[in-house]
C-alpha positions as CSV (number, residue, x, y, z in Angstrom):
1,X,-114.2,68.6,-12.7
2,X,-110.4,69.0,-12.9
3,X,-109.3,72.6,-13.7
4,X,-105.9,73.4,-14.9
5,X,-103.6,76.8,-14.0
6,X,-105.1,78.3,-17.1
7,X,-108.8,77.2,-16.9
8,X,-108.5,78.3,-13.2
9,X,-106.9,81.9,-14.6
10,X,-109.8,82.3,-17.5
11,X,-112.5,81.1,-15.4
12,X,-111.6,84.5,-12.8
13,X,-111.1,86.7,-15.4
14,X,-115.1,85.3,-17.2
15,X,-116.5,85.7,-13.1
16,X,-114.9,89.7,-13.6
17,X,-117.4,89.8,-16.5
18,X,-113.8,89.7,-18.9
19,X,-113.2,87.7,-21.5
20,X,-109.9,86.7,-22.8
21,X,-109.9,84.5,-25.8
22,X,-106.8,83.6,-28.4
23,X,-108.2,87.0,-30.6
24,X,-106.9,88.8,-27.5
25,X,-103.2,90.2,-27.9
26,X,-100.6,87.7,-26.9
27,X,-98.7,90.2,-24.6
28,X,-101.8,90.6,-22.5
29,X,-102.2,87.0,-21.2
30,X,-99.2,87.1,-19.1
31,X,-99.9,90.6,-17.4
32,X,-103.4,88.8,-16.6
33,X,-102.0,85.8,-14.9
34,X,-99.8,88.1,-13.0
35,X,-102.5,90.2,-12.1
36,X,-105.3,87.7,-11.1
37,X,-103.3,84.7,-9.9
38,X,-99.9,85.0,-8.8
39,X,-100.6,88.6,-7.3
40,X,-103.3,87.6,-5.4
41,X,-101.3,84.3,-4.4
42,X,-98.2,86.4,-3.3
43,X,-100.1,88.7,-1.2
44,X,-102.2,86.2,0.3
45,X,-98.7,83.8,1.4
46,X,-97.2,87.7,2.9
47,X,-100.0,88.1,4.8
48,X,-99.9,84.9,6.1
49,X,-96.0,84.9,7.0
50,X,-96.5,88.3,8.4
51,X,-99.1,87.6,10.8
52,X,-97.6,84.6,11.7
53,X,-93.9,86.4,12.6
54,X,-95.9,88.9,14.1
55,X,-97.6,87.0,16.4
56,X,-94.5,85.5,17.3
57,X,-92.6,88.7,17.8
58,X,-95.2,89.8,19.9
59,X,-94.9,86.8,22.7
60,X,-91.4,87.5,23.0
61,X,-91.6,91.0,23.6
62,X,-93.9,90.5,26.1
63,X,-92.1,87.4,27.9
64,X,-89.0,90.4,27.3
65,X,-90.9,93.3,28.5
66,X,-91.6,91.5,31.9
67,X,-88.2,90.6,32.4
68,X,-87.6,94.5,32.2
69,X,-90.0,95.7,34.7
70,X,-87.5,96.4,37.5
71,X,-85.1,97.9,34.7
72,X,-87.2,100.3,33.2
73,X,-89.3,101.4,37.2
74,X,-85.9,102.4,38.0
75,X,-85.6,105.3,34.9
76,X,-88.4,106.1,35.5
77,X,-89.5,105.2,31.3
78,X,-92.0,102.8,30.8
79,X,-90.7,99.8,28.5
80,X,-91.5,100.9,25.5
81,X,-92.2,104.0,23.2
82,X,-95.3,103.2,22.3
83,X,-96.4,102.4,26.3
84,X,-95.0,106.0,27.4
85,X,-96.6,107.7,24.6
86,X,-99.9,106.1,25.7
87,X,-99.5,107.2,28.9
88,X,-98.9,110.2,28.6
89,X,-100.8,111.3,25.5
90,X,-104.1,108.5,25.5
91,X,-106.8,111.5,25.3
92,X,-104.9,113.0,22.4
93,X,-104.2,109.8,20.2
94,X,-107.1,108.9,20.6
95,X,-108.6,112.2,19.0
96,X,-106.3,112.1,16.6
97,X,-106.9,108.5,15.1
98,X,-111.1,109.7,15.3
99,X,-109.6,112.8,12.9
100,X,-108.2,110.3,10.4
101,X,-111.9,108.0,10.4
102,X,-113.2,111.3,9.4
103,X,-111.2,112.4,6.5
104,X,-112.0,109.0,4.5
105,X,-115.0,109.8,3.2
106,X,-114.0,112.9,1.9
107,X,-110.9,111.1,0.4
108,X,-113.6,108.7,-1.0
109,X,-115.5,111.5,-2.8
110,X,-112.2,113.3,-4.5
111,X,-111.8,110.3,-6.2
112,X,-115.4,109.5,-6.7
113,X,-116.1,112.9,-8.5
114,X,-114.0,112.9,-11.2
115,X,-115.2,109.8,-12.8
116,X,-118.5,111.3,-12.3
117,X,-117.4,114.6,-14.1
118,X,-115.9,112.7,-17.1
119,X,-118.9,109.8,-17.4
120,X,-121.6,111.7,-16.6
121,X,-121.0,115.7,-17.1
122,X,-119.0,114.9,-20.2
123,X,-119.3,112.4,-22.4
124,X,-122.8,111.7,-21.3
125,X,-125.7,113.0,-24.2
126,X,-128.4,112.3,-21.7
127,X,-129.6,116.0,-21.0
128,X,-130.9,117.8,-19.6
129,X,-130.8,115.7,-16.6
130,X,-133.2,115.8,-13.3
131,X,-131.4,115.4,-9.8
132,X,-132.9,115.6,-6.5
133,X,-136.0,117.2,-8.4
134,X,-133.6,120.3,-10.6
135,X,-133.0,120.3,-14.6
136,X,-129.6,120.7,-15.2
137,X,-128.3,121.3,-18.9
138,X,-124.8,119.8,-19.7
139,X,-122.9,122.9,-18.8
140,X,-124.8,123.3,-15.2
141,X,-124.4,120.0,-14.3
142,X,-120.6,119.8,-15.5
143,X,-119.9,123.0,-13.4
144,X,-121.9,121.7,-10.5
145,X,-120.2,118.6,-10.0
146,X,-116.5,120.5,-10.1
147,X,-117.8,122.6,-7.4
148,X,-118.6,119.7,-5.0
149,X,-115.5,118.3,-6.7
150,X,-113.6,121.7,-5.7
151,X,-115.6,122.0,-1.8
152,X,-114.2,118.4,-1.7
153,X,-110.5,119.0,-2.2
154,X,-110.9,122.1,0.3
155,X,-112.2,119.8,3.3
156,X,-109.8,117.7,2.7
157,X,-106.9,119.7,2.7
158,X,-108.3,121.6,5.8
159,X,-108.6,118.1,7.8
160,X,-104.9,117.6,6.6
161,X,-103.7,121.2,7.9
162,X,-105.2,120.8,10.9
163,X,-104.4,116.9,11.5
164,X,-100.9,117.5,11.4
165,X,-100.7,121.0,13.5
166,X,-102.4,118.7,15.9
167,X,-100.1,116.6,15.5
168,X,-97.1,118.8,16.2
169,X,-98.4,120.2,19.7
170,X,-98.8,116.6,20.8
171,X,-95.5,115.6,19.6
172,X,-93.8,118.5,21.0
173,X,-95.6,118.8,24.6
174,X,-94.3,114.7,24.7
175,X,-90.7,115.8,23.9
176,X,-90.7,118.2,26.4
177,X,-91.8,115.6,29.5
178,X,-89.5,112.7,28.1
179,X,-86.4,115.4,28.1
180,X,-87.5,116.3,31.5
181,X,-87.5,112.7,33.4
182,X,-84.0,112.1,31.6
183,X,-82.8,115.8,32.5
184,X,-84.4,114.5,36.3
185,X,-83.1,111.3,36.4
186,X,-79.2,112.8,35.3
187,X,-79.5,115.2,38.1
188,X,-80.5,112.6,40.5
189,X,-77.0,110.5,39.6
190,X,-78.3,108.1,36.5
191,X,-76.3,108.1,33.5
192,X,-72.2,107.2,32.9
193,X,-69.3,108.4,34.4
194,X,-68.6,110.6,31.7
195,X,-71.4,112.8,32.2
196,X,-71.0,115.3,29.4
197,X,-72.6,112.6,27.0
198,X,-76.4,113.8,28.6
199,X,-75.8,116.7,25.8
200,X,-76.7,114.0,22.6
201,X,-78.8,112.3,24.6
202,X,-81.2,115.1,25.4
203,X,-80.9,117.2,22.7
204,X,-80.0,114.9,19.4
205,X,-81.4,111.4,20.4
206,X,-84.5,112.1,22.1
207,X,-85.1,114.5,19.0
208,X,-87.3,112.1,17.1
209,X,-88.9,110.2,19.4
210,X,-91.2,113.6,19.8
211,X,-91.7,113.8,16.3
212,X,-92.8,109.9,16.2
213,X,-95.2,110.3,19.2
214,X,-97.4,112.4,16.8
215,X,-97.8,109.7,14.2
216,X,-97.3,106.5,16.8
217,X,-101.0,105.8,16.0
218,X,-102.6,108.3,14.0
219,X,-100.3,107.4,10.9
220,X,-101.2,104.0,10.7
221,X,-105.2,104.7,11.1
222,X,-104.7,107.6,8.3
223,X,-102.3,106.6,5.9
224,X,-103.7,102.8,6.0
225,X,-107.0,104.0,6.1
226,X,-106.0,106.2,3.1
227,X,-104.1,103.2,1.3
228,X,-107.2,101.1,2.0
229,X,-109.9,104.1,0.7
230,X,-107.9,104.2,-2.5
231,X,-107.7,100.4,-2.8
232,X,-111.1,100.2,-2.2
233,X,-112.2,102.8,-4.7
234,X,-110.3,100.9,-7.9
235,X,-111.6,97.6,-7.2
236,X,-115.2,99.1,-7.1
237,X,-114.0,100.9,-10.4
238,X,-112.4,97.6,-12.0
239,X,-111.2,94.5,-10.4
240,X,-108.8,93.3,-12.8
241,X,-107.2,96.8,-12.2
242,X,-107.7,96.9,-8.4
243,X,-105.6,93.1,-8.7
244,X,-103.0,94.9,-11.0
245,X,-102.0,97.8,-8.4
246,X,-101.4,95.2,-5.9
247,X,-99.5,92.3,-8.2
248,X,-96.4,94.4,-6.9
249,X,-97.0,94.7,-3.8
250,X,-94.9,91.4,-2.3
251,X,-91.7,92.6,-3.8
252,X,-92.3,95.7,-1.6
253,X,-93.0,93.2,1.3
254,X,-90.2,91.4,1.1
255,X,-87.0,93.4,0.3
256,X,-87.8,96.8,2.5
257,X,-87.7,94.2,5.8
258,X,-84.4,92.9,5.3
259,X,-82.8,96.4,3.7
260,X,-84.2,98.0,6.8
261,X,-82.7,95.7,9.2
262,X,-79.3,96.5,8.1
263,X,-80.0,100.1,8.7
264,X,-81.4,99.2,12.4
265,X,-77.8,97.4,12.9
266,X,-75.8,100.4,11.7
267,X,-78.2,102.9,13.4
268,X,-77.3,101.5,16.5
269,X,-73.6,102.0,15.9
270,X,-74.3,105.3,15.0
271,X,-75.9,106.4,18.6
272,X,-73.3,104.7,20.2
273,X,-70.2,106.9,18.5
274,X,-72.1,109.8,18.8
275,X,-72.8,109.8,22.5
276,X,-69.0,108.6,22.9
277,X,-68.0,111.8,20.7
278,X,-70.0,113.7,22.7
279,X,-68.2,112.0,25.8
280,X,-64.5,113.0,24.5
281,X,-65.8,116.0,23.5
282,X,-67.2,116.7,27.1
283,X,-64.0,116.0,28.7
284,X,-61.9,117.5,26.5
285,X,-63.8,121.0,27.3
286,X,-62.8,120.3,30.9
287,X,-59.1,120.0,30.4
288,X,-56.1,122.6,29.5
289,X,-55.6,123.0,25.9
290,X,-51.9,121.5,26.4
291,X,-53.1,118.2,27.4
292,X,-55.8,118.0,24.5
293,X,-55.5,115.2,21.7
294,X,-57.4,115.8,18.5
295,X,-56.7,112.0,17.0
296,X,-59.6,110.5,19.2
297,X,-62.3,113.4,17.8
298,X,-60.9,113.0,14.5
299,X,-61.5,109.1,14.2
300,X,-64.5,109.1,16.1
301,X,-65.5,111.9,13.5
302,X,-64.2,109.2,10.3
303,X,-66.1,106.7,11.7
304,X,-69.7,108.3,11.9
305,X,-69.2,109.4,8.4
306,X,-68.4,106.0,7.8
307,X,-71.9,104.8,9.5
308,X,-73.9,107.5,8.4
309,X,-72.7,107.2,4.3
310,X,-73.3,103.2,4.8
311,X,-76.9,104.4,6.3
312,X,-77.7,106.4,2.8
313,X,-76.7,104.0,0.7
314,X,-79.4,101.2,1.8
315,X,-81.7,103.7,2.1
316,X,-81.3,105.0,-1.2
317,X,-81.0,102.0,-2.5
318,X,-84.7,101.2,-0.1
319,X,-85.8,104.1,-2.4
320,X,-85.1,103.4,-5.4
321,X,-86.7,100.0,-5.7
322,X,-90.1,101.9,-3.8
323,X,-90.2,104.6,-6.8
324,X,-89.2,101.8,-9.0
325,X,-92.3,99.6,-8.4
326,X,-94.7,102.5,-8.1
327,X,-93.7,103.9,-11.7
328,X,-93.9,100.3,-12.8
329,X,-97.4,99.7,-11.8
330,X,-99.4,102.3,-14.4
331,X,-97.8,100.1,-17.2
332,X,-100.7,97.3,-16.2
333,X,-103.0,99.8,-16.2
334,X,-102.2,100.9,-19.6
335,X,-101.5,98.0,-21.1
336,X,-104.7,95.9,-19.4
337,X,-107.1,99.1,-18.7
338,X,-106.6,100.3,-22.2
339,X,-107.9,97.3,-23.7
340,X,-110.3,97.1,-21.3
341,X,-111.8,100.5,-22.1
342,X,-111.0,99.6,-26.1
343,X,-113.1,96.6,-25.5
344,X,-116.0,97.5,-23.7
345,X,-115.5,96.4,-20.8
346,X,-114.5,99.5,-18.9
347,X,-115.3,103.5,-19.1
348,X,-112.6,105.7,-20.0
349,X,-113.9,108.0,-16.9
350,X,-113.4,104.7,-14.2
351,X,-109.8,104.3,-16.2
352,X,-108.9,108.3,-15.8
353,X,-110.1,108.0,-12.0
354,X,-108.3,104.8,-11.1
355,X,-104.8,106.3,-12.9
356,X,-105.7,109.5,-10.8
357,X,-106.4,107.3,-7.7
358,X,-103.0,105.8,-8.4
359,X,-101.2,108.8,-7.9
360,X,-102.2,109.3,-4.4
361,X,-101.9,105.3,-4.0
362,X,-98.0,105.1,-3.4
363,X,-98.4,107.9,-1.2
364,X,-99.8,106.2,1.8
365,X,-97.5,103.1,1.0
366,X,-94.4,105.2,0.8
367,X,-95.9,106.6,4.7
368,X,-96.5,103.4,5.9
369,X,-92.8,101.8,5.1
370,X,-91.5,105.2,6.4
371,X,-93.1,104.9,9.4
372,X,-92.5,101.7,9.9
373,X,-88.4,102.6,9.7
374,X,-88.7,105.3,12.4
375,X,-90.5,103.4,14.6
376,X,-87.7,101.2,14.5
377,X,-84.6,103.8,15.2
378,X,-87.2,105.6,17.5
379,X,-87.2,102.4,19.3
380,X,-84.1,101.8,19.2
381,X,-83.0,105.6,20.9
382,X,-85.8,104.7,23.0
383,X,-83.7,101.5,24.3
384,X,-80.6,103.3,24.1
385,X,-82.3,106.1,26.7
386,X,-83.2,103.5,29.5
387,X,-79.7,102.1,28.6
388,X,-77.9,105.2,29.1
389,X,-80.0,105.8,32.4
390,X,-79.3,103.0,34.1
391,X,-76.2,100.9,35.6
392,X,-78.0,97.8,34.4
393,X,-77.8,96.5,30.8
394,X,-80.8,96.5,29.0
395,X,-82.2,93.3,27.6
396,X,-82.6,93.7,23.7
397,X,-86.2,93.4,22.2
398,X,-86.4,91.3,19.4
399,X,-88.7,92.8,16.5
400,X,-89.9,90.3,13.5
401,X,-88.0,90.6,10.6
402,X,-91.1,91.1,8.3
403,X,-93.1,93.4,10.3
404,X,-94.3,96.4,7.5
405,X,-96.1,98.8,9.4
406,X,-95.1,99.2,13.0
C-alpha cells in the first residue's frame, strides 16, 4: 500500500494514540507536520552529517597528532588539551563524570514530582488514598509529596554545589602545573626573542585552559546527561510534545558551527596581537623614556578593540538566535499541548510538568554549545602555547566544521 506525505504524517500521529481529523483547527496541522516529520527528519540527517564529519575530523587529527610527536616531546605539552588534562587529572575526571551519573535520577524526580502533585494530590477525588500500606487524606498526601518534592530540589542542589567546588580545585591545581612547565621550559631558553611576551602567555592565555580542565569531561556527561533526562522525561509525558521541543533543534545545529568558526578565526588574531603588545610593551619597559614610541602601543591597542568588538558581535548575534529558538519553542507547546489537554488526550499536570521541564531544557543546551566554543579557543591557546614554546612551527589541527559538543 502506497502512503502519501500526509497519510504517512496522520498515520504517526493515530500510532501516538492522536487523532487529527478536518474538525481539528486548521493552524494545528502544520505545527504537527513540523513536529512529527520534518523535525524528526532534520534531526535525524544532523546526526548523520555530524557523525560522519566527525569521524572524519577525528582521522586527521590523529594522522596530525603523530606528525607532532617530536614537536610537542620537545615542550614538554602533550599534543592536545584534552590528552594533558587526562594525564594529569584521570583519577579526578573520572570522579567527577561518576558525580554527574548520580545527580540524574534526582533530576528525574524534580520533574517527576510535580506532575504527581498536580494529577494526583490535586485534582485527584480519589481519597483517602492507601500507599505503601498508610491512609492519606487529600491534604497529607498533597503535603507529603511537596516534601519529597522539596528533599528533592535540596539533593540536587547540594550535588550541584559540591560538583562544581570540585570542579574548581581540579581546574585550579591543573593551572598551576601547566603555568609551571611553560614558566620551566622559558627558563630553560624556549620561547621568542622577545622574551617579555611569557607575561600574556602565563598569566592571560593559559587563564582558561584551567578553567576548561574542570568541565573537559564532566560537562558533557552532566549537561548531556541533563539535556537527555529532561528529553527523556517529556516524551514519557507526551510524544508529540517531546517531538515539538526538538523540531528546533537543526537550526541550532547548523548556524552556531559556522558563527563559531568565525570567532575561532578572529580569536586567533586576537592572541597573536596580544602577546605582540605584550612584546612592545616588554621592551619598551627596558628602554629610556627618550627613545620610547607610543604609535606602535597605540595601534596595537586599535586593533584588539577592533578584534575583540568583531568577536561580540557574532557572539551576540550566536545568542540571540539561541534565546530566540528557545522562547520559540513553548509556542508548540501551547498551541499543540493545549489542545491536547482540551481534547483528552493529555493531563494538564503532564502539560504543567513538561512546560516546567522546558525551562531547565535550554539550560543544558545553552552549556553544551558554550562548552563546545571554549573548547575551541582553549584549544586554540593550547596550540598557541606549544607554538610559543618552541622554534618549530606548529602544524594546525583541523576540527570539523559541525562538531556541537566538543
Amino acid at each position: 500500500m502506497n502512503l502519501g506525505y500526509h497519510e504517512i504524517v496522520h498515520l504517526i500521529t493515530h500510532l501516538l494514540g492522536v487523532h487529527f481529523n478536518a474538525g481539528s483547527p486548521g493552524w494545528l496541522h502544520p505545527l504537527v507536520h513540523l513536529t512529527l516529520f520534518w523535525g524528526p527528519l532534520a534531526v535525524s540527517l544532523c546526526s548523520v552529517v555530524f557523525v560522519i564529519r566527525w569521524l572524519r575530523g577525528y582521522h586527521r587529527r590523529r594522522t596530525l597528532q603523530q606528525s607532532r610527536e617530536a614537536f610537542t616531546d620537545s615542550t614538554g605539552l602533550v599534543g592536545s588539551p584534552y590528552a594533558y588534562i587526562l594525564k594529569n587529572s584521570k583519577l579526578d575526571q573520572a570522579a567527577l563524570v561518576v558525580l554527574g551519573l548520580l545527580a540524574m535520577p534526582i533530576l528525574y524526580l524534580t520533574l517527576e514530582l510535580p506532575k504527581l502533585i498536580i494529577n494526583d494530590a490535586i485534582d485527584s477525588g480519589h481519597f483517602p488514598l492507601q500507599e505503601f500500606g498508610f491512609d492519606f487524606s487529600q491534604e497529607l498526601y498533597l503535603f507529603t509529596l511537596s516534601g519529597f518534592f522539596l528533599l528533592a530540589i535540596l539533593v540536587n542542589g547540594g550535588m550541584k554545589f559540591w560538583i562544581n567546588l570540585y570542579k574548581g580545585r581540579v581546574g585550579e591545581r591543573l593551572l598551576r602545573r601547566l603555568r609551571l612547565v611553560i614558566y620551566r621550559r622559558w627558563r630553560s631558553g624556549a620561547g621568542s626573542e622577545r622574551r617579555s611576551e611569557i607575561i600574556p602567555v602565563v598569566t592571560q592565555e593559559v587563564e582558561p585552559i584551567g578553567g576548561f580542565a574542570a568541565d573537559a569531561f564532566a560537562l558533557p556527561v552532566f549537561q548531556g546527561g541533563t539535556f537527555l533526562t529532561i528529553t527523556v522525561f517529556m516524551f514519557v509525558q507526551d510524544a508529540i510534545l517531546g517531538a515539538a521541543a526538538l523540531a528546533l533543534l537543526p537550526v541550532q545545529l547548523v548556524i552556531i558551527p559556522k558563527l563559531q568558526a568565525k570567532v575561532n578565526r578572529l580569536s586567533r588574531e586576537r592572541v597573536a596581537e596580544i602577546r605582540s603588545l605584550g612584546g612592545e610593551l616588554g621592551e619598551q619597559s627596558a628602554n629610556s623614556f627618550q627613545s620610547i614610541k607610543s604609535r606602535p602601543v597605540a595601534m596595537s591597542l586599535q586593533r584588539v578593540e577592533s578584534i575583540r568588538l568583531k568577536i561580540y558581535r557574532v557572539k551576540f548575534f550566536m545568542k540571540a538566535i539561541n534565546n530566540f529558538l528557545s522562547a520559540l519553542t513553548p509556542f508548540f507547546f501551547y498551541a499543540i499541548g493545549g489542545y491536547l489537554v482540551i481534547e483528552g488526550n493529555l493531563s494538564l499536570g503532564a502539560l504543567v510538568a513538561v512546560l516546567a521541564a522546558y525551562k531547565d531544557f535550554s539550560a543544558p543546551l545553552k552549556e553544551l554549545f558554550r562548552y563546545y566554543q571554549i573548547s575551541e579557543d582553549v584549544r586554540i591557546r593550547y596550540n598557541e602555547v606549544i607554538r610559543y614554546l618552541s622554534s618549530e612551527k606548529a602544524p594546525e589541527v583541523a576540527v570539523p566544521k559541525t562538531a556541537t559538543s566538543g
